[in-house]
C-alpha positions in Angstrom: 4.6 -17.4 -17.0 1.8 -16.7 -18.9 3.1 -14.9 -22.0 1.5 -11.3 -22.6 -0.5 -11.1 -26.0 -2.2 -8.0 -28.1 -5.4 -9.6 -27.8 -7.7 -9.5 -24.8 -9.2 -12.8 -23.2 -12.7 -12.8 -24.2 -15.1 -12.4 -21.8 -18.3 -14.4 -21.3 -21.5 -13.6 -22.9 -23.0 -12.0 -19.9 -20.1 -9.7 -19.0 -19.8 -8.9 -22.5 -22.9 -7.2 -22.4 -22.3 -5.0 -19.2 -21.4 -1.1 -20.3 -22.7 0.3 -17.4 -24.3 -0.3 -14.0 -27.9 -0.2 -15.7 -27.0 -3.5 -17.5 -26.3 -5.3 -14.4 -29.9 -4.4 -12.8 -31.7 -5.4 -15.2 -30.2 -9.2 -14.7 -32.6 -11.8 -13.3 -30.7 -14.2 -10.2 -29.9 -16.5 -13.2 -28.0 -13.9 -15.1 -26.4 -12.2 -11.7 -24.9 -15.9 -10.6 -23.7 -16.5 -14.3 -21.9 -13.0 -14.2 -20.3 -13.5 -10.9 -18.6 -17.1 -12.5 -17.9 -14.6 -16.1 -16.1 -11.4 -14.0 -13.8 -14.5 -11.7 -13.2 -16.6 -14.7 -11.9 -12.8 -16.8 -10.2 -11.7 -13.8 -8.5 -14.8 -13.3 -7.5 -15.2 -17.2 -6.4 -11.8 -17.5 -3.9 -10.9 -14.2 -2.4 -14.1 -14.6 -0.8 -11.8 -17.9 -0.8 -8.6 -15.5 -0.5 -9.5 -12.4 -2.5 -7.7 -9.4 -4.4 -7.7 -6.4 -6.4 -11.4 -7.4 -7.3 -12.9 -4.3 -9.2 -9.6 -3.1 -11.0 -9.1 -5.8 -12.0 -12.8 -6.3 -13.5 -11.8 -2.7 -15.8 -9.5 -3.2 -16.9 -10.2 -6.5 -20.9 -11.5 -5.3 -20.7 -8.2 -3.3 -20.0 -5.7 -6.2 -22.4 -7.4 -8.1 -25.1 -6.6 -5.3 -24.2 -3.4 -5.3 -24.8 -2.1 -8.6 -27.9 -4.7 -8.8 -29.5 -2.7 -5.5 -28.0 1.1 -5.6 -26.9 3.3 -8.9 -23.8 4.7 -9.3 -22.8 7.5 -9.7 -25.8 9.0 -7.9 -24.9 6.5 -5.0 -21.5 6.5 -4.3 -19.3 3.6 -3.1 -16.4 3.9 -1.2 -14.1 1.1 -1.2 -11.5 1.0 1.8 -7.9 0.7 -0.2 -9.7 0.5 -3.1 -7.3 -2.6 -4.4 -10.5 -4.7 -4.6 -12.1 -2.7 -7.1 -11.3 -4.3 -10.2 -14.9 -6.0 -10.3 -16.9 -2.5 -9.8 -14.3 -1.4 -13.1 -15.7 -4.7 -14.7 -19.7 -3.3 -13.9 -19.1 0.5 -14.8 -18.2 -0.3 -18.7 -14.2 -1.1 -18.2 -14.7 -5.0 -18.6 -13.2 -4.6 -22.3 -10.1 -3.3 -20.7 -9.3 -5.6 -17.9 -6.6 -7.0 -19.5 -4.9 -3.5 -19.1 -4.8 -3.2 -15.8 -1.7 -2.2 -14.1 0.0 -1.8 -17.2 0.9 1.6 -18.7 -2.2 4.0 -19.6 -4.0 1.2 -19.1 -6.5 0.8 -16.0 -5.5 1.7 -12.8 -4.9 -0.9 -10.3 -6.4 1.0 -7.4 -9.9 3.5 -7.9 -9.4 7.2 -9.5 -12.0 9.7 -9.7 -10.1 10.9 -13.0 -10.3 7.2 -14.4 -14.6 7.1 -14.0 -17.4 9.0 -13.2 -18.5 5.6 -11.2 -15.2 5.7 -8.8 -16.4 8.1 -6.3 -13.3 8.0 -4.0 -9.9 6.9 -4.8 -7.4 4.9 -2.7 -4.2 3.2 -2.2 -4.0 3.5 1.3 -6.3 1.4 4.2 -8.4 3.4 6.4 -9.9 6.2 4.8 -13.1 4.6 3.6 -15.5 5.7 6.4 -14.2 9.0 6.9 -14.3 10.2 3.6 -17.8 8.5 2.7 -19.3 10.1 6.3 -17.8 13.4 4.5 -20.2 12.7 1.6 -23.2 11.8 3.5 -22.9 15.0 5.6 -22.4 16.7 2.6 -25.5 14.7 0.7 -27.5 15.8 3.9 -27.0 19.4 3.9 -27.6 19.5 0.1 -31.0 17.8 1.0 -30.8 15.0 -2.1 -31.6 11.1 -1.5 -28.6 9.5 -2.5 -26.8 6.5 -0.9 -23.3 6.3 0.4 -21.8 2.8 1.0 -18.5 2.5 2.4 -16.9 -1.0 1.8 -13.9 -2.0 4.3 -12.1 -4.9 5.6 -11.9 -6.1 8.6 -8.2 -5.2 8.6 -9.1 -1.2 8.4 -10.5 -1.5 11.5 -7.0 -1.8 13.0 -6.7 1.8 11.7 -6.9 5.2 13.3 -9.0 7.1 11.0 -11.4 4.2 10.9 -12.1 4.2 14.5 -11.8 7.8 14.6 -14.5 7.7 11.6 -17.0 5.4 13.7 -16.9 7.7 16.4 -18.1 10.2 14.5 -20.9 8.5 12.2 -24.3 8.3 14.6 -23.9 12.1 15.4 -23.7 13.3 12.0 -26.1 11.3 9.4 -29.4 8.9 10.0 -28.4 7.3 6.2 -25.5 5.4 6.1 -24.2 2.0 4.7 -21.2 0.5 6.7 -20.4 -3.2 4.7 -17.4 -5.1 6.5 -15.6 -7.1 4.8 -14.9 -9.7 6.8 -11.9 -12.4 5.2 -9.6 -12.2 8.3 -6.5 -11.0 5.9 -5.2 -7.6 5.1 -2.0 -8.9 3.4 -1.3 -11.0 5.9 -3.2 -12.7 8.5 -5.1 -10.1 10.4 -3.9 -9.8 14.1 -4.8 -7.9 17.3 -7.8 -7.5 19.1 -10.4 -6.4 17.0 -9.5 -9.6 14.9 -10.1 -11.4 17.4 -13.2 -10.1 18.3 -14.5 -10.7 14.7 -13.4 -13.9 14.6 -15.2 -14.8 17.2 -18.7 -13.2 15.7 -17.9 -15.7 12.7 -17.4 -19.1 14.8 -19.6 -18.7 18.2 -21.8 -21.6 17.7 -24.9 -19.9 20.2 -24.8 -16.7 18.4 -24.9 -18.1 15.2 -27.5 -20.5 16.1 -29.4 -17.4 17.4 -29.1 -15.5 14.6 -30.6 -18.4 12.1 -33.7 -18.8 14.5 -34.2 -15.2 14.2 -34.1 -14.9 11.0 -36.2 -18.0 10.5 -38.4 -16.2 13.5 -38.9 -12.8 10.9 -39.8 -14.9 7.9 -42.5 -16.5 9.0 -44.5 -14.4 11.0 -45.5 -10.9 9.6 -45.5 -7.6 11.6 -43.5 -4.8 13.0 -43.5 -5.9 16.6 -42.6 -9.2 16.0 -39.5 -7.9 13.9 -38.4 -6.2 16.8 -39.1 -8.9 19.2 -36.8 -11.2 16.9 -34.1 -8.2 16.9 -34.9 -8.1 20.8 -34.4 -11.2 21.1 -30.5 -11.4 18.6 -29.5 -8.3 20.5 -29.8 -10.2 24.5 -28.3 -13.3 23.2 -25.3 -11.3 21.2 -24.7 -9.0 24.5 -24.7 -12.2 26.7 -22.1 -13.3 24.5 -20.1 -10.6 23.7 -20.7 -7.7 26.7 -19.0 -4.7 24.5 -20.5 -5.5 21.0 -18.5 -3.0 18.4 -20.7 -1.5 16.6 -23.8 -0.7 18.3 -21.6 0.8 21.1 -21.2 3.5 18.4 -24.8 4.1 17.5 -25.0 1.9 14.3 -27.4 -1.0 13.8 -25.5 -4.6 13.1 -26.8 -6.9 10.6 -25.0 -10.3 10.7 -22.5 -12.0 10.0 -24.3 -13.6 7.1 -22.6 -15.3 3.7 -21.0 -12.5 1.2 -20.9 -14.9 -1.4 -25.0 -15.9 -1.0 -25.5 -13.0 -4.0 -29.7 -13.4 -3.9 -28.9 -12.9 -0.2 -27.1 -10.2 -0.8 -29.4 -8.3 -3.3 -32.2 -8.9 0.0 -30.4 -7.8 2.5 -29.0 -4.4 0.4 -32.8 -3.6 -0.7 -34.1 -3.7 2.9 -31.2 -1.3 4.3 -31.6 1.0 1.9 -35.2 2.0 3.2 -33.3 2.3 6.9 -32.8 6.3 8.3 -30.3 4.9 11.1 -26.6 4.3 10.2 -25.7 0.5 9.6 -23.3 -2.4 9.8 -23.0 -4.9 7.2 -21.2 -7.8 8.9 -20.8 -10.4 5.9 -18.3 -13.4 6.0 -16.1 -13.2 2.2 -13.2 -15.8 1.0 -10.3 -14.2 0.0 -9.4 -16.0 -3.5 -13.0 -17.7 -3.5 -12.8 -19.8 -6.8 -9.2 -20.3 -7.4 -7.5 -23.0 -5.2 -4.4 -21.3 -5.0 -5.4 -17.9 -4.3 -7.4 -19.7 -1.4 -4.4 -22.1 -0.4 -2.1 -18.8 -0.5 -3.9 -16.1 0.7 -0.7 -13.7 1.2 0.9 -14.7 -2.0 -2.6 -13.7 -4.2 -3.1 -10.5 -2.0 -1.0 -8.9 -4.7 1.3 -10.9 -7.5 3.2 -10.5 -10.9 2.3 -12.9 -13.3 1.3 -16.7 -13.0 0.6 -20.0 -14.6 -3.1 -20.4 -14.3 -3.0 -24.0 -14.2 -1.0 -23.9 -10.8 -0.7 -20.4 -9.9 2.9 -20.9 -9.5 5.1 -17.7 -11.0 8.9 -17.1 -11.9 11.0 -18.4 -8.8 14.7 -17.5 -10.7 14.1 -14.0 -9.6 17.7 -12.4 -8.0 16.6 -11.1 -4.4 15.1 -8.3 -3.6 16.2 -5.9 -1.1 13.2 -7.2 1.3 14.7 -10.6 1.1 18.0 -9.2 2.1 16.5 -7.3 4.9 14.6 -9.8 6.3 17.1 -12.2 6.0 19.7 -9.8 7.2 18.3 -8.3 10.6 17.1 -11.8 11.8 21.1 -13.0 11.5 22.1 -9.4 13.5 19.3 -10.1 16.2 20.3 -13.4 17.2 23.6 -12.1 17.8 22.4 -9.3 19.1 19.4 -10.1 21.6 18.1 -6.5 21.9 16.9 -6.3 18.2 13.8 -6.0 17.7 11.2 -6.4 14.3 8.1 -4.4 14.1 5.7 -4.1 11.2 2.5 -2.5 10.0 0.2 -6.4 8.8 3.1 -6.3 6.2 5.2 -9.4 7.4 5.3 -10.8 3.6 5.9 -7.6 1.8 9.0 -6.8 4.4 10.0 -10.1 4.4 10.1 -9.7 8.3 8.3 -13.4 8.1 11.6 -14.5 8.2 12.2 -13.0 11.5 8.6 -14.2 12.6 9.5 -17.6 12.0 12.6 -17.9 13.8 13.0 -14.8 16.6 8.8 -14.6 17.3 9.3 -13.6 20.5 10.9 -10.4 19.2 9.1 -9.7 16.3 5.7 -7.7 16.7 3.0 -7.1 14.2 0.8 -4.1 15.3 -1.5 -4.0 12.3 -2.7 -1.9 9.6 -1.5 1.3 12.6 1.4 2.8 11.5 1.1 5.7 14.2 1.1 2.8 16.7 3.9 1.2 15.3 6.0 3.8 15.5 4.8 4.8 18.8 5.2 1.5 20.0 8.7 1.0 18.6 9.7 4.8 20.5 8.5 2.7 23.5 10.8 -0.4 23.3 13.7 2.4 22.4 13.6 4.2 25.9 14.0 0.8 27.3 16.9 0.0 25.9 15.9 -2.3 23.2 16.9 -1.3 19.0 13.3 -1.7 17.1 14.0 -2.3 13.3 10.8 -0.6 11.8 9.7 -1.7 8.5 7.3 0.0 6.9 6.7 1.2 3.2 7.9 4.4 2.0 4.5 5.2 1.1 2.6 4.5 4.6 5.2 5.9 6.7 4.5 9.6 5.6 1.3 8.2 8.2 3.5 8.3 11.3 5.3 12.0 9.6 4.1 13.2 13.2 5.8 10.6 15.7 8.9 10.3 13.3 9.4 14.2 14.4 7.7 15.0 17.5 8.3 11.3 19.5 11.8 10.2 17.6 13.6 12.7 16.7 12.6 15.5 19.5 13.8 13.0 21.9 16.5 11.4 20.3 15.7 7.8 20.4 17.3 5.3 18.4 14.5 3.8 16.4 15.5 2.6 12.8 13.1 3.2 10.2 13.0 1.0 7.5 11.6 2.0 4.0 11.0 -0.5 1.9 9.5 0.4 -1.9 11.7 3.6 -1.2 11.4 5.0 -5.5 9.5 4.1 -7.5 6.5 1.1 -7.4 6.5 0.7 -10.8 2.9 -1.1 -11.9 1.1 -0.5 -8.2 1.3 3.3 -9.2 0.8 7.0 -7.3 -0.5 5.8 -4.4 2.2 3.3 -3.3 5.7 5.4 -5.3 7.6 6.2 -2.4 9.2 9.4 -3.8 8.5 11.8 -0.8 10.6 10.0 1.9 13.4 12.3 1.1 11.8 15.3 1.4 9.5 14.7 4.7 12.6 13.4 6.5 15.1 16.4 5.3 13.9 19.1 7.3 14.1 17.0 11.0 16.7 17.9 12.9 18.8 15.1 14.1 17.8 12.5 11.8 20.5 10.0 9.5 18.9 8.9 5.9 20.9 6.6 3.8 20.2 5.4 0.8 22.6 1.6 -0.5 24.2 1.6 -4.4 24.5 -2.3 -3.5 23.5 -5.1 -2.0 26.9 -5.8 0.1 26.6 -1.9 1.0 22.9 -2.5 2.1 23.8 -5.2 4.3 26.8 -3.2 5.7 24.0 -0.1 6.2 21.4 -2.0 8.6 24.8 -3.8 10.7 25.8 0.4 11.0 21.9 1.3 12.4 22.4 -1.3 14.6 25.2 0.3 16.5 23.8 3.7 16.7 22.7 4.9 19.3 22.5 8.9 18.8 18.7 9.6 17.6 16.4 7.9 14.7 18.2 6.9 11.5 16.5 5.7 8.4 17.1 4.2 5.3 15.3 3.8 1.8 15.4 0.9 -0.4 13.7 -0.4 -3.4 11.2 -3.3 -4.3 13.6 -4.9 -6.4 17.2 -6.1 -6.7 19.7 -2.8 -6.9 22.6 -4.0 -9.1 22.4 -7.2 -8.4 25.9 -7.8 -7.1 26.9 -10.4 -4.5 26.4 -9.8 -1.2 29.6 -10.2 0.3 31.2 -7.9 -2.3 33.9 -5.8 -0.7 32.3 -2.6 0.5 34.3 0.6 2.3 33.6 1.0 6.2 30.2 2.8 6.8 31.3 5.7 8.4 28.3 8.7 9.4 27.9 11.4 6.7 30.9 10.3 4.4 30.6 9.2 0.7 32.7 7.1 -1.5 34.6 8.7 -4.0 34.9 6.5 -7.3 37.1 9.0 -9.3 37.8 12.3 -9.4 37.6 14.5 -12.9 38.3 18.1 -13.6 34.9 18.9 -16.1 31.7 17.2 -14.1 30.6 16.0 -10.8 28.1 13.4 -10.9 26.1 12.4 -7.8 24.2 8.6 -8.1 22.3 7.8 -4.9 21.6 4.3 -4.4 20.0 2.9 -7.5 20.8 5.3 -9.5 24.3 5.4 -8.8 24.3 2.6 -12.0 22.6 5.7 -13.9 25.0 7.9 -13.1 28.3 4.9 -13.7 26.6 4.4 -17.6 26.5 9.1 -17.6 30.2 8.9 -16.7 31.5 6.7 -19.7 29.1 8.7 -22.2 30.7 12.0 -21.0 34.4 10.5 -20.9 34.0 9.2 -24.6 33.6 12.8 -25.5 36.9 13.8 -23.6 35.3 15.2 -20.0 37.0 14.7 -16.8 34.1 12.9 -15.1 33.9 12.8 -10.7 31.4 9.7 -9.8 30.5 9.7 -6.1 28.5 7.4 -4.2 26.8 9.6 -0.9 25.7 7.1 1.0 24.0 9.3 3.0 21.1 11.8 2.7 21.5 13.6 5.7 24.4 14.5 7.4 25.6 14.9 3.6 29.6 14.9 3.2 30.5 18.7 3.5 33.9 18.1 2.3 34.0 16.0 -0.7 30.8 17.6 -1.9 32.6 21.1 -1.9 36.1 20.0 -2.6 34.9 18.0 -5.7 32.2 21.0 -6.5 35.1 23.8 -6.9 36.9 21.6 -9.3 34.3 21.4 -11.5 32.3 23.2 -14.0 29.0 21.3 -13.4 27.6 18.8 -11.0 24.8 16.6 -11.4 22.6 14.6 -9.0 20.4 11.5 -9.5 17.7 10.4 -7.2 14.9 8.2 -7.7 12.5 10.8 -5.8 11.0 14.0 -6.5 13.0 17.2 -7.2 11.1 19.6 -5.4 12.6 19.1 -2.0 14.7 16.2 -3.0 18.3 15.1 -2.6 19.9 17.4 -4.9 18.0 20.6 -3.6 20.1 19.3 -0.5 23.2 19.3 -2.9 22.1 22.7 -4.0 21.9 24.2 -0.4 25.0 23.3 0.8 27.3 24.5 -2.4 25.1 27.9 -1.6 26.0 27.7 1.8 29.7 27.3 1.0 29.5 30.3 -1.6 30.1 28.0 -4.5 28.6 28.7 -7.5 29.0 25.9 -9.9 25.7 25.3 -11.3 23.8 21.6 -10.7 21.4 20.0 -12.9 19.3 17.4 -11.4 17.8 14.0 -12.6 14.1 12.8 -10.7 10.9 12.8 -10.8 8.8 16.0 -11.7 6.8 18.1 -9.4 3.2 15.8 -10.4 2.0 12.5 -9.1 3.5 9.7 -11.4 1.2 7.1 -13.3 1.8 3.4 -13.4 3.9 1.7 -15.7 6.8 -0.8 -15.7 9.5 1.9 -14.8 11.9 1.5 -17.9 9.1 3.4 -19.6 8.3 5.8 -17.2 12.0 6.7 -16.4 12.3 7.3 -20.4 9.1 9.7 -20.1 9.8 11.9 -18.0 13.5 12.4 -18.5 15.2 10.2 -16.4 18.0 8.3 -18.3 22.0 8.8 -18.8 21.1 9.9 -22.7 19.1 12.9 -20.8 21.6 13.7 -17.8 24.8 13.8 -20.7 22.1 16.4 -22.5 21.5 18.4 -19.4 25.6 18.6 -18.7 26.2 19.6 -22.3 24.5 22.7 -22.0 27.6 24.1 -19.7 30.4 23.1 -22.6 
């Protein structure tokens, strides 16, 4: 890999010269085109030490650059849809000199933050909240009577999402002054599927409507006059609803313009500077390479969606890697659904960050990709359980707080046996706030009926999803994280998963110590500080979040003089307030100290730092303990 270094690439001479959006419109075309090779060339130069989200940036860098050439920010606000492809509009608003930091710890941000700059009017992690939120603004501009722009920037992916369509719905009956640009590179993560892809696929490649549009535009430029503008319109409009009978957009009261070339920037600046003078709500429609002007970001589009480090000659990164848990699922519930021919995959456009590409590529009649619709998905997967069928559910820990509502009031109220997989279940490390996954325990704890699980290995992980297979009584769920857990073989010997019962790994008179899943190594290196200064130590793996094992918990618990939990999620609400509630419930008063995350949103950073921050190491747990001796 490309080794990290102190000092920052340099960047060109244009971009060195950009502290603000001011510097960038006052650029001749020359100058833009010049900065648009400066902010790919730094952006390719620095993640390659960082990692990040390279190819979408690399997308939309012509875009941004329009932008800030035609509108100013922060009196115009932009709203980027997931806001992972904001990097170049941190480049234009006086964070260039600090690229280099990105995704690093209390460096920049790898998603947008309204703390991090004036200039990032909404931030993000999540897909589908660009419209909504920028509509809010506009209806907020309008009633404060100013003349401000509001530019919402989305994929087409995001218009696989609720909220997005739920947005559009919305837009014509509440402002006359609003900028819609779609984003159109036909990936999310993965390849974009589903109907709405289609349907914008088609806009790019229909040969008559594209030869339509060109004559036109050709039509406009030549002859002068605001009836023959309209006449040209007239005359794009009959062809496109010839062509396409239920066209998207103008169904929903907003003008379309395109599809026309995101990456033609003079274009761009043209096209910008007329809709601004508009009072109707409006469609951008422009056709963007994901990766444009790196080969392999362009011949991998999935793999440069998001990445660790890499070579720059070859893009290639660190292959020696142990597996990660997503490997081990992916690979693991394709085995147990060709044995078993009522398994079923289902993801949220997340096939590569699931790993359930390995079911795709050898079950694909069985594996289902809804898109960036998590509500769906789960939905959908509630569906296939009342007929019999056991859906395997992968989403993040992070998105699936979206389907909070089907989880209780479609799985659990009615018992069906859908298995919800949480990948990135802890924390996320260098992708930050948005995507930790260090609620999932507290959301799923209060539903009745519902089995959570958490693996302290890789052999127990495997043994966990062959368990959810086989049951049948209501939803179960289990968290994982990115990574590797300890590493340890897979077909290491591992006790019978039985429901609600732990593993006991010794038993001590002094201290009860409580490691779920990852941190059950935290709590293994807690034990032998405590026994080299003479404590009986008990070490006990849960397994399982809820039903929680009544009987060890309480037997161990009266034997001891203090108990300790570790969880790689928040307190408030957490695993060990469960610990907490059911020694209260039993009338035992042995007091627990508890090792997480604090009640506050957690920054980015690799997480050996960020555990050492805020408290979260055996050095602090044998500390917390002592206080009872």
């Amino acid at each position: 890999m490309t080794s990290a270094s102190s000092e920052p690439p340099a960047l060109g001479p244009i971009l060195s010269t950009i502290r603000s959006p001011q510097d960038v419109k006052a650029l001749e075309e020359f100058d833009l085109l010049k900065l648009a090779e400066e902010v790919r060339h730094s952006l390719i130069t620095s993640l390659s030490r960082t990692g990040g989200h390279l190819g979408p940036n690399l997308g939309v860098v012509e875009l941004t650059i329009a932008l800030h050439k035609v509108f100013s920010t922060p009196q115009d606000q932009f709203v980027f849809d997931v806001a992972h492809q904001g990097y170049v509009h941190k480049m234009l608003t006086g964070r260039a000199p600090d690229i280099h930091t990105i995704r690093t710890y209390k460096g920049l941000n790898g998603f947008l933050l309204r703390s991090e700059s004036e200039h990032d009017a909404y931030g993000a992690g999540h897909a589908g909240t660009a419209l909504s939120a920028a509509l809010g603004m506009a209806a907020a501009r309008d009633l404060a009577k100013d003349d401000s722009h509001v530019v919402a920037v989305a994929g087409d992916a995001a218009f696989t999402c609720g909220p997005t369509l739920e947005a559009l719905n919305n837009i014509a009956q509440t402002t006359k002054r609003f900028i819609v640009v779609l984003n159109d590179n036909e990936w999310s993560i993965d390849k974009n599927v589903g109907a709405i892809a289609s349907y914008f696929n088609a806009l790019q490649t229909h040969a008559t409507y594209a030869s339509v549009r060109n004559k036109a535009a050709e039509f406009v430029e030549k002859v002068a006059g605001k009836a023959l503008r309209n006449f040209a319109h007239k005359v794009e409009e009959g062809a496109k609803n010839l062509l396409f009978p239920n066209v998207l957009f103008e169904k929903f009261g907003l003008r379309y313009y395109g599809p026309i070339d995101g990456h033609d920037l003079p274009l761009l600046v043209k096209t910008f500077e007329h809709l601004k003078t508009l009072n109707e709500p409006v469609v951008l429609h422009i056709i963007t390479e994901k990766g444009r002007g790196y080969q392999p970001a362009l011949d991998n589009p999935g793999k440069f969606h998001g990445l660790g480090a890499y070579k720059i000659e070859d893009g290639s990164v660190d292959s020696s890697a142990t597996p990660t848990c997503s490997d081990i699922f992916g690979r693991t519930v394709t085995d147990m659904a060709k044995e078993d021919a009522k398994i079923v995959a289902i993801t949220a456009a997340m096939p590569g960050g699931t790993k359930l590409e390995i079911f795709k590529k050898e079950l694909a009649e069985r594996y289902f990709d809804v898109g960036i619709a998590e509500e769906h998905a789960a939905l959908f997967a509630c569906g296939m359980a009342t007929k019999g069928y056991k859906p395997f559910l992968a989403i993040y820990s992070t998105f699936m707080q979206r389907a909070y509502d089907m989880i209780i009031h479609d799985m659990a109220l009615q018992h069906l046996p859908v298995r919800l997989c949480m990948d990135r279940g802890g924390l996320s490390g260098d992708d930050g706030p948005t995507h930790h996954g260090l609620f999932d325990i507290g959301y799923l704890r209060p539903i009745p009926g519902i089995v959570h699980m958490q693996p302290a290995s890789e052999a127990e992980f495997v043994a966990m999803l062959k368990w959810m297979a086989g049951y049948e009584a209501g939803p179960s769920a289990i968290r994982y994280p990115r990574g590797p857990i300890n590493g340890t073989p897979l077909d290491a010997p591992v006790a019978p998963i039985e429901l609600g019962k732990a593993v006991v790994a010794s038993e001590g008179t002094d201290v009860l110590l409580v490691g779920l899943g990852t941190m059950y190594q935290m709590a293994e290196a807690t034990k032998a500080l405590l026994e080299a200064k003479g404590l009986s130590v008990s070490l006990v793996n849960p397994r399982f979040i809820k039903p929680l094992d009544e009987a060890v918990f309480e037997r161990l618990a009266k034997q001891a003089k203090v108990v300790c939990t570790f969880e790689d999620h928040v307190l408030h609400n957490g695993f060990g307030c469960g610990v907490i509630e059911l020694l209260n419930d039993a009338g035992i008063k042995t007091p627990v100290e508890r090792i997480g995350w604090p009640d506050e949103f957690v920054e980015h950073g690799k997480p050996e730092i960020l555990f050492k921050l805020h408290g979260m190491t055996a050095g602090d747990a044998v500390t917390k303990v002592m206080r009872h001796f």
